[in-house]
C-alpha positions in Angstrom: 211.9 33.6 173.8 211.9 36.9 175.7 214.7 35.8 177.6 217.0 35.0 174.7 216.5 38.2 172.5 218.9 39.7 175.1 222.2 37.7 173.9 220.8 37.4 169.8 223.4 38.1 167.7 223.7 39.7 164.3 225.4 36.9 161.9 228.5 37.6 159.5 225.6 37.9 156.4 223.9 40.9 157.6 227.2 42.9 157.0 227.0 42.7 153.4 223.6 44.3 153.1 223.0 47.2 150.8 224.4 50.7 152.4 222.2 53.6 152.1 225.5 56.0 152.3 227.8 56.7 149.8 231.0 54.5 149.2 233.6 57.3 148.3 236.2 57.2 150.6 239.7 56.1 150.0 242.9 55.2 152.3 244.0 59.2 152.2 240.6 60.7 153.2 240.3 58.3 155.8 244.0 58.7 157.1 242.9 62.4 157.1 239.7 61.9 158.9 241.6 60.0 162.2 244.1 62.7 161.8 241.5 65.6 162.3 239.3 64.1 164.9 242.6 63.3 167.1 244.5 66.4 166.4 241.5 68.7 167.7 240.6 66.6 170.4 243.5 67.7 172.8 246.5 69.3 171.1 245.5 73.1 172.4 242.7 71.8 174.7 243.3 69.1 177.4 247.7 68.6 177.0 248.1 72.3 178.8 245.5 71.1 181.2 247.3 67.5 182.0 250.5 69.7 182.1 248.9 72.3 184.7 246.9 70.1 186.9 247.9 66.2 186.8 251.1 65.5 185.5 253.6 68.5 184.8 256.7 68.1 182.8 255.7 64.2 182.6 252.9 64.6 180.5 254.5 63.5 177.8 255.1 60.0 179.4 250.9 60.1 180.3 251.0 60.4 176.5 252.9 57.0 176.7 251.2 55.2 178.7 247.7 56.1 176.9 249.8 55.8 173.5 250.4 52.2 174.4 246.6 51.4 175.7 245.7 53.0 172.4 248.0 50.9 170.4 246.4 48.0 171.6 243.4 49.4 171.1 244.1 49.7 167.7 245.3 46.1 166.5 241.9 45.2 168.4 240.0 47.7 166.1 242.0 46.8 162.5 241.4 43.3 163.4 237.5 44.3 163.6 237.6 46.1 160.5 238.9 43.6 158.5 235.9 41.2 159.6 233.1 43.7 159.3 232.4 46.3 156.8 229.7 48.0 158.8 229.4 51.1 160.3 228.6 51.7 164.3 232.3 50.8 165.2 232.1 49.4 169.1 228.7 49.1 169.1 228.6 46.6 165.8 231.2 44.9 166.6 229.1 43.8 170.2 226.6 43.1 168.2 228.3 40.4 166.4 230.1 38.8 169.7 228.6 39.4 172.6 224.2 40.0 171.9 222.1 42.8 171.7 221.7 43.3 175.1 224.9 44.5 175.8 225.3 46.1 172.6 222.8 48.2 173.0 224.2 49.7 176.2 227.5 50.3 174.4 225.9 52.0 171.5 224.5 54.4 174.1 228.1 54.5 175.9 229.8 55.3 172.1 226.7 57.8 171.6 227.3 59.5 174.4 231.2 60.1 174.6 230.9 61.0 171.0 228.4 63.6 171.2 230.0 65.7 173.8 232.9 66.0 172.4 232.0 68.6 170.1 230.7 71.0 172.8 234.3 70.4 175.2 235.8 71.7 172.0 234.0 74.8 171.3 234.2 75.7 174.9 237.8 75.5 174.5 238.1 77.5 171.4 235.9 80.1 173.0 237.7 80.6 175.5 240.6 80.8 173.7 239.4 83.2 171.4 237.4 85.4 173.8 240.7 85.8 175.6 243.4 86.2 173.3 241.2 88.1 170.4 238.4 90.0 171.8 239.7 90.5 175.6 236.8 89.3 177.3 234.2 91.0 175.5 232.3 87.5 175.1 232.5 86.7 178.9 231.4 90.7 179.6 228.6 90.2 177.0 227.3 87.6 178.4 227.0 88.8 181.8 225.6 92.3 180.9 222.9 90.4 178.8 222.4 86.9 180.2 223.3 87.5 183.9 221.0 84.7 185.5 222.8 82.3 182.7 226.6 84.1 182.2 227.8 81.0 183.8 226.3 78.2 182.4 225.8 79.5 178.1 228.2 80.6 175.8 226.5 81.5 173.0 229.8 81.2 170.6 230.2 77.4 171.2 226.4 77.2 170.6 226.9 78.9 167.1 229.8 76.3 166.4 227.9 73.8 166.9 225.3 74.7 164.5 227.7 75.4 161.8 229.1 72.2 162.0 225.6 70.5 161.9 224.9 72.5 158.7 228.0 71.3 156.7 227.6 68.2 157.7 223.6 67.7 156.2 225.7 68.2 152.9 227.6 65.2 152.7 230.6 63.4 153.7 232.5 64.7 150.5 232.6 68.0 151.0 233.5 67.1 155.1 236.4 65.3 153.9 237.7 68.2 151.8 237.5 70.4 154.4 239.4 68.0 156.6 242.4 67.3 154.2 242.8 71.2 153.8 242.4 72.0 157.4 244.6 69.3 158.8 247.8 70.1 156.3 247.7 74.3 158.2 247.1 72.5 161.7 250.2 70.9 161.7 252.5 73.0 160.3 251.2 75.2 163.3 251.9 72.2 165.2 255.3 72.4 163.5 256.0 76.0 163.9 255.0 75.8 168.0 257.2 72.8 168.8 260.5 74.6 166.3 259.8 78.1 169.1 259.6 76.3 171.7 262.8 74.0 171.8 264.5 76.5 170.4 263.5 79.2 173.3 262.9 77.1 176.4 265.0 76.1 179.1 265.8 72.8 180.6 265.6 73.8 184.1 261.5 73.9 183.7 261.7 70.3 183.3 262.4 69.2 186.5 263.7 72.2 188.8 261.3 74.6 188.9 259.1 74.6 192.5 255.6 75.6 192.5 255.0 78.7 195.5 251.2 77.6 196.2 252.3 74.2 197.3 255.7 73.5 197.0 255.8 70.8 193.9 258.7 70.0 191.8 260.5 67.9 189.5 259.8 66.2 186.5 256.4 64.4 187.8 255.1 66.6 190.5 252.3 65.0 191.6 254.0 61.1 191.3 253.0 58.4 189.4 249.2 58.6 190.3 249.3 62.4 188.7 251.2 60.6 185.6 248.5 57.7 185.3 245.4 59.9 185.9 247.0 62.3 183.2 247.1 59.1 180.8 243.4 58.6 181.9 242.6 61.9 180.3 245.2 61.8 177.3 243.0 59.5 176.1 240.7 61.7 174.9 243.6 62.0 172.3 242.9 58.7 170.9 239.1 58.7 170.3 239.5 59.2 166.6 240.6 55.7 166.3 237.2 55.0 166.0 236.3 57.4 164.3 237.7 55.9 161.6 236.3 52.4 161.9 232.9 54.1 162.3 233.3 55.0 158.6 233.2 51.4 157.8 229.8 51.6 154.8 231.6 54.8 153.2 235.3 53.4 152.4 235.7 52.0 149.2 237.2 49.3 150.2 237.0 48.9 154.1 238.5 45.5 155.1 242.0 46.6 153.5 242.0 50.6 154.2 240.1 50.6 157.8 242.8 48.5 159.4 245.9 50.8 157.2 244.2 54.3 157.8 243.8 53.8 161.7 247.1 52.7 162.1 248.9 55.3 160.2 246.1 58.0 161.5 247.4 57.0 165.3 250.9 57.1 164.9 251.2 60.4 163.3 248.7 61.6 166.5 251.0 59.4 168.9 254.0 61.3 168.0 252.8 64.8 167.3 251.0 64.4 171.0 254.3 63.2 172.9 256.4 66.1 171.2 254.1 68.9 171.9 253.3 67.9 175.7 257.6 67.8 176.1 257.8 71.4 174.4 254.7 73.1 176.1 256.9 71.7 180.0 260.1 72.6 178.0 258.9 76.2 176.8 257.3 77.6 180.3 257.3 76.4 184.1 254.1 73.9 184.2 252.1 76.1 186.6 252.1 79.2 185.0 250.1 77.8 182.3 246.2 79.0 182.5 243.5 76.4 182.5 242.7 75.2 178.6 243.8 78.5 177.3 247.9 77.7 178.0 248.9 76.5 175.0 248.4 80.0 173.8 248.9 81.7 176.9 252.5 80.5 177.2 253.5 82.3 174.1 251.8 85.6 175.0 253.6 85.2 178.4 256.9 85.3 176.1 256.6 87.8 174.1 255.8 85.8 171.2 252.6 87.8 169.7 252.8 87.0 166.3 253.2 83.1 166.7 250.3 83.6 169.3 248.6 84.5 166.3 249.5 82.0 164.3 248.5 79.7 166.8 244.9 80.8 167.7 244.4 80.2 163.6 245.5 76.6 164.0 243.5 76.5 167.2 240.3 77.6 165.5 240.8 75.4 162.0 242.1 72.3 164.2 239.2 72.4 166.6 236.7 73.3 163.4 237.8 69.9 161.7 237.7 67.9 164.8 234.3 68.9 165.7 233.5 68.4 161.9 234.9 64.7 162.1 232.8 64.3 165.4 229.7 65.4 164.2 230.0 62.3 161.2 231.1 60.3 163.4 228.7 59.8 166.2 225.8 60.5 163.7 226.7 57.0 161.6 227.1 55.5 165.3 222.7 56.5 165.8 222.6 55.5 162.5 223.8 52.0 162.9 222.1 51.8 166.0 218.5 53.0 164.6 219.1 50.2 161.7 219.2 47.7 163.5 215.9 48.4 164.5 217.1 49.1 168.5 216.7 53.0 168.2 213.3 54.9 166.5 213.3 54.5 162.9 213.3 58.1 161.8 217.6 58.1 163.0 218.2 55.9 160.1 216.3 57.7 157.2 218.9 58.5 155.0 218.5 61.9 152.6 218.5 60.7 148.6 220.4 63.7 147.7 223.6 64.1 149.9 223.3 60.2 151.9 223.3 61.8 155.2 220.8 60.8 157.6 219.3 64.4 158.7 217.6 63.6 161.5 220.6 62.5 163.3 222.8 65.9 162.5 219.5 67.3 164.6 220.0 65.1 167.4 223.4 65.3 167.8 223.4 69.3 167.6 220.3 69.4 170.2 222.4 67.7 172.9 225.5 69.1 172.5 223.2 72.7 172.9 222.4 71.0 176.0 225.4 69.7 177.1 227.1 73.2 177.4 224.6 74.5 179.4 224.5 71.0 182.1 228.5 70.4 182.5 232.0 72.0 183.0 235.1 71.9 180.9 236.9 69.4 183.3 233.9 67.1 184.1 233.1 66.8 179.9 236.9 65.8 179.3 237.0 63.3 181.8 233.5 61.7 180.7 234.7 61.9 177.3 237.9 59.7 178.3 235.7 57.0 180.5 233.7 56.7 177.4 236.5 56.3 175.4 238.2 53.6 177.6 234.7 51.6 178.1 234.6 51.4 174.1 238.3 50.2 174.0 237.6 47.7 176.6 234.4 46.5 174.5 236.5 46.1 171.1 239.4 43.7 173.5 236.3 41.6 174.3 234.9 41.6 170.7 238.0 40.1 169.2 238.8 37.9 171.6 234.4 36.2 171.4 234.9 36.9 167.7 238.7 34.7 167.1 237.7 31.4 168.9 235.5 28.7 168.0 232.0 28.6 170.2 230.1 27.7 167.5 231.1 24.6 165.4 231.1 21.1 166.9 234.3 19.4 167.2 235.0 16.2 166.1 237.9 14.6 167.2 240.1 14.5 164.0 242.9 15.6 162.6 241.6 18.7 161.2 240.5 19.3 165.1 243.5 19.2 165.9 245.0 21.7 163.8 242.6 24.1 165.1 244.6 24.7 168.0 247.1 27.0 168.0 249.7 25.1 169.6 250.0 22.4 167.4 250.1 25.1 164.1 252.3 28.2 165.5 255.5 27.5 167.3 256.0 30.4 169.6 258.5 31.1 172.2 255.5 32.2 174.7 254.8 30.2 178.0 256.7 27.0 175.9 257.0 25.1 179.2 253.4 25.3 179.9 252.7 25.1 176.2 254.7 21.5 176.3 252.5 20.3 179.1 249.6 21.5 178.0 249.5 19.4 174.5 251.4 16.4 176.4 248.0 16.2 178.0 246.1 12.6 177.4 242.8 15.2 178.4 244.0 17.7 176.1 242.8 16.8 172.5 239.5 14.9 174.0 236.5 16.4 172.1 234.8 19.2 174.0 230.9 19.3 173.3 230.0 22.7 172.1 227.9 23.4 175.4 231.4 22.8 177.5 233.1 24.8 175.0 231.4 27.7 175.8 231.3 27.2 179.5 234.6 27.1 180.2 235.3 29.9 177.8 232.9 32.1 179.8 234.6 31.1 183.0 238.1 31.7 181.9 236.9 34.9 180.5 235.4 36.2 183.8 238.7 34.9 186.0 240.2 37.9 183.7 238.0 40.5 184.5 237.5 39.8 187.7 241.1 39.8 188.2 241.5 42.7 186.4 238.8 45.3 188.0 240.3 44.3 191.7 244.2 44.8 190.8 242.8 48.3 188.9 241.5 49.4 192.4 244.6 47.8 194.3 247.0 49.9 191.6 245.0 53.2 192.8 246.5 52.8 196.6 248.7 55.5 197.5 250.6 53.4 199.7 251.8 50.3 198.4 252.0 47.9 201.5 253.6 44.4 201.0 250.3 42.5 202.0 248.9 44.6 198.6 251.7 44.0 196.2 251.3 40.4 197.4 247.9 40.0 196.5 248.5 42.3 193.3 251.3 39.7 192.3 248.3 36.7 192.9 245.9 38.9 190.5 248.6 38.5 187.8 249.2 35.2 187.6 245.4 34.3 188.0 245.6 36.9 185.0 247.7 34.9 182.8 246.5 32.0 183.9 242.9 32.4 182.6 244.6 34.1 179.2 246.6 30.6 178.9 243.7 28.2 179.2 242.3 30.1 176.7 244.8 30.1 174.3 245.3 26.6 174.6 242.0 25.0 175.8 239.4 26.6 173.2 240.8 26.5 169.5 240.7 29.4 167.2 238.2 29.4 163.9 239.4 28.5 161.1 239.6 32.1 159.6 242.2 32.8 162.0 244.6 29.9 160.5 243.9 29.8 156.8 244.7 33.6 156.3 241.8 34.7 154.9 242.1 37.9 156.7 243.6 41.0 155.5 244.7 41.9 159.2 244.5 39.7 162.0 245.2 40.7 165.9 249.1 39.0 166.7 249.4 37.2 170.2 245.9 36.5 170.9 244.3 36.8 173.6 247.0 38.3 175.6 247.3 41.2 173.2 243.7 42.2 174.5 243.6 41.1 177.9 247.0 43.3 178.6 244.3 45.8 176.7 241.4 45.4 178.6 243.9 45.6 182.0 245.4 48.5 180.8 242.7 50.7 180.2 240.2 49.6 183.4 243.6 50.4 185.7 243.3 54.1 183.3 239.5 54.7 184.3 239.9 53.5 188.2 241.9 57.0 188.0 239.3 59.0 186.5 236.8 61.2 188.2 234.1 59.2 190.0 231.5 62.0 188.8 232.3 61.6 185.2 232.4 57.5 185.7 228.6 57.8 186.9 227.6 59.9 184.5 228.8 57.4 182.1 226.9 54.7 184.0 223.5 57.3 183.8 224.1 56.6 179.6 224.2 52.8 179.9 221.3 53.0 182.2 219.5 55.2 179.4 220.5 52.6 176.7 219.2 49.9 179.0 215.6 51.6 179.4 215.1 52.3 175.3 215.9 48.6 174.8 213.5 47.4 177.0 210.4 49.6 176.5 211.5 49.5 172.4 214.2 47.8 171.2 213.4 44.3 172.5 210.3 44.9 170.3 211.4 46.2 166.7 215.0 44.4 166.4 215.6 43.6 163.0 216.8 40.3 164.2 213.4 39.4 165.8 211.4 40.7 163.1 213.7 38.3 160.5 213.0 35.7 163.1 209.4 36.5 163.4 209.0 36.3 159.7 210.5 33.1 159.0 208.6 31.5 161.5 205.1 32.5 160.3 206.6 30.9 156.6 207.4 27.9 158.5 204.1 28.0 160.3 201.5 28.6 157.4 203.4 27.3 154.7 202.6 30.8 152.8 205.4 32.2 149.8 205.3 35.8 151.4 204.0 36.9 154.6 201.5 40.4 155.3 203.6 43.0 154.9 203.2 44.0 158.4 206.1 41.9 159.2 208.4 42.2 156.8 
C-alpha cells in the first residue's frame, strides 16, 4: 500500500467539511482582495524594470502576452472554484486530480512563490522611499552601523514585514477593510500618473530614441526574445488570481463569487497594467529609467515634484495592501496543506478568537526575514514568476483530470453515448476530423475503465512532451528552417493529442447537465494552449531562479516522505475504516481517529 499513497486522492466529500475560518466575505471584498495583491505586485516595482532591462517601449505588449496566459489561467481557476470550496488554491485542486504525491510538491511550489513575494516588495518600497524621501540616509545607516551586512539587510523591509504579520493575526475583516480603502487611493494615483504622462510625453520615445551604451532602438529594442522574457516576468502581475481562489473557506458563497471576483479582479489589473507600461515608455526614453525606483524616478527627472509625491504615497499604500493580501494568502495555502495532515499539525491550529491560524503568520514572516538577507531584487522577481507559471500550469492539468470521465464504467448505451461531446455540442472546431471520428465503427465500442485511463495518460503526455521541446525550440535565436520544421511537427502532434482527447475519453456528466455555476469553454484546448503558453514563458526565465524553484519541490518532496506519507488524513480515514472492518468494533482507540 506504500506505493499507492503517492497518487491517493482527496474525494469531492471532503470539501464540504466544517471550516475553522470565518465565512464573511462577499463578491466586493474579494474583487478588492485580487485587486490589491495584483496592483502592488508590479505597478511601481517590476513594469519600470521590464521597461529598462527586457522589453522597452513594448512592455506593454509583454503585458499582452502574459495578459492572455493569465486569461487562460483564469477560466482554468473559475472553473476550479466552482467545483471546490476549499481553500489551498493549486495545491487542492492537485489534490483532487492528480494524488498527493504531486500535490504535495505544488503546495511547496505555491508556498514558496507566495512567501517571497512580500519581501520583493518591501525591498522595492525601500528603496523607493530611501531615495526619494530620506536621500539615502537608510543605505548610509546601514553601512555606518551594519558594514559586514549593508549589502545583504535592510532593516526597513524587515519592519514591513512584521507589521504586516501583526495585522494579519487579527483577522481577515479588518485585512479586507484595509484593502477596500487602500486600493480606491492606489488607483486614482494610478489615474493621476497615466493623465501626466500622456499628456506631457512625446511620441518619439516610443520607437526613436537610441540607447549611447549600446546602440538600441525602436519600439522592442531587444526583439521578440526581450518582449517574451518581459511577459515571463509580467507575470508576476497576475499572481493575485490565486489569491483569490485561495480564499475559497472564507467567501460566503464561493462557487458563484470565486469564479465572478477573479474575473473582474483580472481585467481591471489587465488593463491598468497595459496602460501604465505604454505611459511610463511614452513619458521618458526607456533607459533613463533607474532600476525598480523609475516609476518615480521619471517624474523627478521632469520636474514633476509634487506628483512625485503623490506617487511615493500610492507606492507605499499599494505595496502595504499587496503585501497585506500576500501575507493571507500563502498563510491559508500552509494552512490547507497542514490540514490535510501532509505538513506538522501546529500550521493548522486555528486561533478561537480572530480564525487565523497564528502559527502560520510566524512562519511566513520568519522566511521572508530570511529571504531578504539570501536573494537580490531581480533573482526574487523572477522566482516569483516561475512559481507563478508552474502553479498556472498545475490548475490547466487539474481541469482537464478533473472534466473527463476516468472513473465510472461505461456501458455501451445510449446514455454512453451522450457522454461524448461530439454527439451533444455541435461546434465548428476540427468538424472534418470530428465527422470521422464519430463515423468510426471503433468509435462508440465500450472502453474498460483500465483502457480509459491509459490512453488518457498517453494522450496527455504526447502534450507535454510536445510542449516542453517546442518551449526550448521557441527560445533559439536563430530560427533555421530544419527548426521551424520540426516546431510545425510539435504542433500538430499538439493538437493531435488535444483531439483524441476531446473525442476519445467522454466528459462527466457534470460537464453536460449544467450543474455547474462556471464551466471552462473549449475543453481541453483552452488549457493545453495554457499549459503551452506559459512553459514557452518560463523557458525564458532565469535558469537561477528556475532551480531555485526546483530546490522548493525538492523540499516538498523530502517532508512528504519522512512525514506526510505517514499522518495524511486520507490514510488515517483509510486506516480507520479498515481496523472497523477488521474487528467488527462500533468505534476504534482514539489513537486513530
Amino acid at each position: 500500500e506504500y506505493g499507492k499513497q503517492w497518487y491517493q486522492r482527496r474525494v469531492r466529500e471532503d470539501q464540504g467539511r466544517d471550516t475553522k475560518l470565518s465565512r464573511c466575505l462577499t463578491l466586493f471584498p474579494l474583487v478588492v482582495q485580487g485587486l490589491s495583491h495584483m496592483l502592488g505586485a508590479g505597478i511601481f516595482v517590476i513594469t519600470p524594470s521590464i521597461v529598462q532591462t527586457m522589453a522597452g517601449p513594448a512592455t506593454c505588449i509583454s503585458y499582452l502576452v502574459s495578459g492572455f496566459a493569465a486569461a487562460l489561467s483564469v477560466i482554468c481557476y473559475s472553473d476550479l472554484a466552482a467545483r471546490y470550496s476549499c481553500a489551498g488554491s493549486a495545491y487542492t485542486y492537485t489534490y483532487f486530480s492528480i494524488g498527493e504525491l504531486v500535490a504535495a510538491i505544488i503546495g511547496f511550489f505555491s508556498i514558496g512563490e507566495l512567501v517571497i513575494q512580500a519581501p520583493l516588495l518591501t525591498l522595492g518600497l525601500s528603496s523607493n522611499i530611501d531615495t526619494f524621501l530620506l536621500n539615502g540616509t537608510l543605505a548610509l545607516w546601514h553601512k555606518e552601523h551594519l558594514p559586514s551586512w549593508a549589502d545583504h539587510i535592510d532593516l526597513f523591509a524587515i519592519g514591513m514585514l512584521l507589521l504586516f504579520a501583526l495585522i494579519n493575526v487579527f483577522g481577515i475583516k479588518g485585512v479586507s477593510y484595509i484593502n477596500i480603502f487602500i486600493a480606491g487611493l492606489s488607483i486614482v494615483s494610478l489615474v493621476a500618473f497615466n493623465v501626466i504622462a500622456l499628456v506631457y510625453g512625446d511620441v518619439d520615445n516610443l520607437s526613436s530614441v537610441v540607447n549611447p551604451d549600446d546602440g538600441r532602438t525602436g519600439f522592442a529594442p531587444f526583439g521578440f526574445n526581450g518582449i517574451l522574457s518581459g511577459a515571463g516576468v509580467a507575470f508576476f502581475a497576475f499572481v493575485g488570481v490565486e489569491a483569490v481562489v485561495t480564499l475559497g473557506e472564507e467567501a460566503v458563497d464561493p462557487k458563484k463569487d470565486l469564479p465572478r471576483a477573479t474575473g473582474l479582479s483580472f481585467l481591471i489589473v489587465l488593463f491598468l497594467y497595459m496602460i501604465t507600461a505604454f505611459s511610463i515608455a511614452y513619458f521618458l526614453p526607456w533607459y533613463q529609467l533607474r532600476g525598480n525606483t523609475g516609476l518615480i524616478g521619471s517624474l523627478e527627472s521632469q520636474g514633476f515634484i509634487i506628483t512625485k509625491y503623490f506617487m511615493i504615497a500610492g507606492l507605499i499604500l499599494t505595496v502595504f495592501a499587496c503585501g497585506l493580501c500576500n501575507m493571507t494568502t500563502v498563510v491559508r495555502v500552509i494552512y490547507s496543506v497542514a490540514e490535510d495532515g501532509l505538513l506538522f499539525p501546529f500550521f493548522e491550529k486555528v486561533n478561537k478568537k480572530t480564525q487565523v491560524p497564528i502559527w502560520n503568520v510566524v512562519a511566513c514572516c520568519s522566511i521572508g526575514i530570511l529571504t531578504i538577507f539570501v536573494y537580490d531584487f531581480e533573482t526574487l522577481s523572477h522566482m516569483i514568476s516561475a512559481g507563478t507559471l508552474m502553479v498556472f500550469v498545475t490548475a490547466a492539468v487539474a481541469v482537464t483530470i478533473l472534466s473527463y470521465d476516468l472513473e465510472t464504467k461505461l456501458e455501451a448505451t445510449d446514455s454512453t453515448i451522450e457522454s461524448f461531446p461530439c454527439v451533444t455540442e455541435k461546434t465548428p472546431l476540427m468538424s472534418t476530423a470530428q465527422t470521422i471520428l464519430t463515423t468510426s465503427p471503433t468509435f462508440m465500442q465500450e472502453l474498460p475503465l483500465h483502457q480509459r485511463k491509459r490512453r488518457f495518460i498517453v494522450y496527455l503526455s504526447s502534450f507535454f512532451v510536445s510542449a516542453i521541446l517546442f518551449s526550448g525550440l521557441t527560445a533559439f535565436t536563430f530560427q533555421t528552417p530544419a527548426v521551424i520544421a520540426l516546431e510545425c511537427a510539435l504542433m500538430v502532434t499538439m493538437i493531435g493529442s488535444l483531439g483524441l482527447i476531446k473525442y476519445r475519453i467522454p466528459l462527466k456528466r457534470e460537464e453536460l447537465d449544467g450543474s455547474l455555476s462556471f464551466s471552462c469553454p473549449g475543453k481541453p484546448f483552452v488549457q493545453g494552449f495554457s499549459i503551452l503558453i506559459n512553459v514557452i514563458l518560463m523557458s525564458h526565465l532565469n535558469v537561477r531562479a528556475l532551480v531555485q524553484l526546483l530546490i522548493y519541490g525538492g523540499i516538498g518532496v523530502v517532508i512528504y516522505f519522512s512525514y506526510g506519507i505517514f499522518f495524511s488524513k486520507i490514510t488515517a480515514s483509510k486506516q480507520r475504516k479498515y481496523l472497523i472492518q477488521t474487528t467488527k468494533l462500533d468505534s476504534v482507540p482514539e489513537a486513530y481517529n
